[in-house]
C-alpha positions as CSV (number, residue, x, y, z in Angstrom):
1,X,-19.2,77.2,31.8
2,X,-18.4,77.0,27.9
3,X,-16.2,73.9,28.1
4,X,-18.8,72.2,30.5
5,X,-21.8,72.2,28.3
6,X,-19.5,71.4,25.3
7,X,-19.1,68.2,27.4
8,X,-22.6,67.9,28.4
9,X,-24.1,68.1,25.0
10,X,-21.4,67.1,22.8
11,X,-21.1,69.4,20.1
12,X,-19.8,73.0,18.6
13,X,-21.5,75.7,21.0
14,X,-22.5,78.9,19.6
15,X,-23.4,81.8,22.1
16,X,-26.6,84.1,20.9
17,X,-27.4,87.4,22.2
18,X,-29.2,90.5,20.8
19,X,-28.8,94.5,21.0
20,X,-32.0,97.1,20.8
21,X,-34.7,95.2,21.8
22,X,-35.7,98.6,23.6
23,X,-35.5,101.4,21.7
24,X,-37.4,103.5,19.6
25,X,-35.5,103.4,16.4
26,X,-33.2,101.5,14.6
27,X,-33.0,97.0,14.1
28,X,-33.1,94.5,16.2
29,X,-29.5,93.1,16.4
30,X,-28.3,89.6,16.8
31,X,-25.0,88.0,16.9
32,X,-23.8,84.4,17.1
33,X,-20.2,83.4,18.2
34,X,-18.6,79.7,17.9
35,X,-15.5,80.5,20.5
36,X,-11.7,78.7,19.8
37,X,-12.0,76.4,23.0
38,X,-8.3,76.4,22.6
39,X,-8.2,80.3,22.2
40,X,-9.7,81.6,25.0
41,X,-10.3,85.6,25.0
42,X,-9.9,87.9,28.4
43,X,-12.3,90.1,29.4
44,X,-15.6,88.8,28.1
45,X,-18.6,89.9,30.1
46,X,-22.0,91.6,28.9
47,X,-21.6,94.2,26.3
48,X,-23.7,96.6,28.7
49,X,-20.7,96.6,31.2
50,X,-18.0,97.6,28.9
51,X,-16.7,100.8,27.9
52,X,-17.1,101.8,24.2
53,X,-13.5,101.3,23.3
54,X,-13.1,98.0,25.1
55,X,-16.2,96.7,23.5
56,X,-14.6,97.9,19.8
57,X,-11.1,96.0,21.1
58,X,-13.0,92.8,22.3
59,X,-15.0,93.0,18.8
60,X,-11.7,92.6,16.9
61,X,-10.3,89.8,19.3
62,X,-13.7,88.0,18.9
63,X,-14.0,88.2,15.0
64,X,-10.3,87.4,14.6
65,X,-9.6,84.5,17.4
66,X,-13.6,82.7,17.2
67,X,-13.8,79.3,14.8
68,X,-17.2,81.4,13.7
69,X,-19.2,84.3,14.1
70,X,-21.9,86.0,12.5
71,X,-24.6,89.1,12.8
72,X,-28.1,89.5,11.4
73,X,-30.9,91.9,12.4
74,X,-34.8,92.4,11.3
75,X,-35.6,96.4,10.6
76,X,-37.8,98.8,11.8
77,X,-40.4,97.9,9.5
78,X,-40.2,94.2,10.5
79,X,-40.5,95.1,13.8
80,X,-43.7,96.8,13.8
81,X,-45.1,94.3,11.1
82,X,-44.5,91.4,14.0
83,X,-43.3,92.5,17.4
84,X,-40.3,93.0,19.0
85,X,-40.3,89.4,20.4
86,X,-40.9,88.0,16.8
87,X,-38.6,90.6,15.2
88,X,-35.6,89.2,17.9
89,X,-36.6,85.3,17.5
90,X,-36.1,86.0,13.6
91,X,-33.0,87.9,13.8
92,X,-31.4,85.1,16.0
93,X,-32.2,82.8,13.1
94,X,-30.8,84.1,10.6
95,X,-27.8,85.0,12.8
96,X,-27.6,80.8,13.6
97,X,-28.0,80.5,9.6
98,X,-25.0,82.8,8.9
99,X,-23.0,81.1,10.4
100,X,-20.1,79.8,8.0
101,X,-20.6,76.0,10.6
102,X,-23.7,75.5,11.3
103,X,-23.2,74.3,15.4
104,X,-25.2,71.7,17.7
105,X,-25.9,73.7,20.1
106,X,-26.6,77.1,21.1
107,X,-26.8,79.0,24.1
108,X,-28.9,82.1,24.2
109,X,-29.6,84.6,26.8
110,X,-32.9,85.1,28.3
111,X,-35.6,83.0,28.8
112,X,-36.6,82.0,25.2
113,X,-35.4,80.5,22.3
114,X,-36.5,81.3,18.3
115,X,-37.4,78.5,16.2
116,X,-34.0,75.7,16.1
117,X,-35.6,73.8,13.7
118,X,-33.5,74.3,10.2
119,X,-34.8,72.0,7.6
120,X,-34.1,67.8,8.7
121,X,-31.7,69.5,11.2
122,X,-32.7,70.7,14.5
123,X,-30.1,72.3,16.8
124,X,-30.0,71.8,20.7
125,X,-31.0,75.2,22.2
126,X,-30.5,76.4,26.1
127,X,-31.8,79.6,27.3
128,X,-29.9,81.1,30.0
129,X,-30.9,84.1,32.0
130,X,-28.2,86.5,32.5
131,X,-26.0,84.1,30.1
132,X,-24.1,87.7,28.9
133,X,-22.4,88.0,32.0
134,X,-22.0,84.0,32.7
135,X,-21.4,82.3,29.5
136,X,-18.4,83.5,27.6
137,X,-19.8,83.1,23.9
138,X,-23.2,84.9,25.0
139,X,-21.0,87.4,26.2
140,X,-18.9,87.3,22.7
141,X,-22.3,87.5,21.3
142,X,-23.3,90.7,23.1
143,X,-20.2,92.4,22.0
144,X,-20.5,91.8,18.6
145,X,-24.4,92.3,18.4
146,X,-24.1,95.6,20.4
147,X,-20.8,97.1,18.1
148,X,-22.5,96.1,15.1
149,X,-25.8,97.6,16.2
150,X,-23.7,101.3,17.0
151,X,-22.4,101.6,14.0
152,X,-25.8,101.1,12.2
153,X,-27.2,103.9,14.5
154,X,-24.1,106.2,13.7
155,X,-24.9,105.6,9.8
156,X,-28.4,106.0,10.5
157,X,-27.4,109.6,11.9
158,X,-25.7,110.9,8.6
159,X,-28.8,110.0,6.9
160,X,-31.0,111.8,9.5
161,X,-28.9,114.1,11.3
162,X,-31.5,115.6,13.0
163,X,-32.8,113.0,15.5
164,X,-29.3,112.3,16.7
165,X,-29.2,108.8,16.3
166,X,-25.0,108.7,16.8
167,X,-25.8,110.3,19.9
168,X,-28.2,108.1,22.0
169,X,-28.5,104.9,19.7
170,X,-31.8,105.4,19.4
171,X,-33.2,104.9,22.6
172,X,-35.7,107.0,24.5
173,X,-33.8,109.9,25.7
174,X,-35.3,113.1,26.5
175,X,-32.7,114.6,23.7
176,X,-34.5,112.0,21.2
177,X,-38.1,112.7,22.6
178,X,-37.9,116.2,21.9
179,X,-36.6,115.6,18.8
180,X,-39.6,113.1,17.5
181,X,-41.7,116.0,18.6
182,X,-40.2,118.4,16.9
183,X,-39.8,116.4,13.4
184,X,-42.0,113.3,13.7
185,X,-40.9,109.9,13.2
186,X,-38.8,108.9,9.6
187,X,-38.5,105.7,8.1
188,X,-35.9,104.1,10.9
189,X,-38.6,104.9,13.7
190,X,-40.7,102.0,15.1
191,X,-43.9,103.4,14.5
192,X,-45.7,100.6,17.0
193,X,-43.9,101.8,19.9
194,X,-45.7,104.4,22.0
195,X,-43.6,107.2,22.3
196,X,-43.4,107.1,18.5
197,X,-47.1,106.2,17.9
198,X,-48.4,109.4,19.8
199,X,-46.4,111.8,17.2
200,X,-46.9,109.7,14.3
């Protein structure tokens, strides 16, 4: 799939994907992989069908073996100040503009694209539903986004222990219900999203 819409478009492909566009704390992740064509890596399929450990493994091959790759996120507070589909359209972007080569095309998965348009350049952009499971730099994408995005969450738990961020990522879990009842929301809580707007 890579190598044919390298040949259809003509260009460097870079695969976009994001991590915690659902849950109640925590960023929005994204991650953007230009793949060695010449290199190719085993294994790659959504990030939501891997184990923990052989997403970490994968995350290593991916940053070692890829031509580029690169992670961004918006916050919490971004998040409620524009919306979750804003917050994940700008996090893609800077993602694309982290990138250390700057590629003409990208693939992302879903159904839209951010914003392509980076000053007199614009880049080529394809949306692809279920592109983390079809498209093996989406897929590299969704490894990277989702590791990344863990080990903010495991962070975020030393700094407050008591939601049990390390534990659930975040998400809305009874465990992390009870706990937003019991100690209302802190600063990495999305303050917008229901369950966190009824005990704020």
């Amino acid at each position: 799939m890579q190598q044919t819409n390298r040949l259809k478009f003509g260009g460097l492909l870079a695969g976009i994907d994001e991590a915690g566009r659902g849950p109640l704390a925590g960023p929005v992740v994204a991650a953007a992989v230009i793949l060695n064509p010449n290199a190719a890596i085993r294994g790659l399929v959504d990030s939501k069908r891997l184990s923990a450990q052989r997403r970490d493994a994968l995350a290593r091959q991916i940053k070692q073996g890829a031509l580029a790759w690169s992670v961004a996120w918006a916050d919490a507070a971004e998040i409620d100040a524009i919306n979750i589909l804003a917050a994940t359209m700008l996090a893609m972007r800077r993602a694309i503009l982290s990138l250390r080569i700057m590629p003409e095309i990208v693939q992302i998965d879903g159904n839209r694209l951010p914003d392509l348009r980076f000053g007199n350049t614009t880049v080529v952009g394809e949306a692809i539903v279920g592109g983390d499971d079809i498209v093996p730099a989406i897929s590299a994408a969704s490894i990277i986004a989702k590791t990344t995005r863990d080990r903010m969450m495991v962070s975020l738990d030393k700094i407050y222990p008591c939601y049990e961020f390390a534990r659930h990522k975040g998400y809305g879990t009874q465990i992390h219900r009870n706990n937003l009842r019991e100690f209302g929301p802190c600063r990495a809580h999305r303050r917008t999203f229901a369950p966190v707007r009824a005990v704020s």
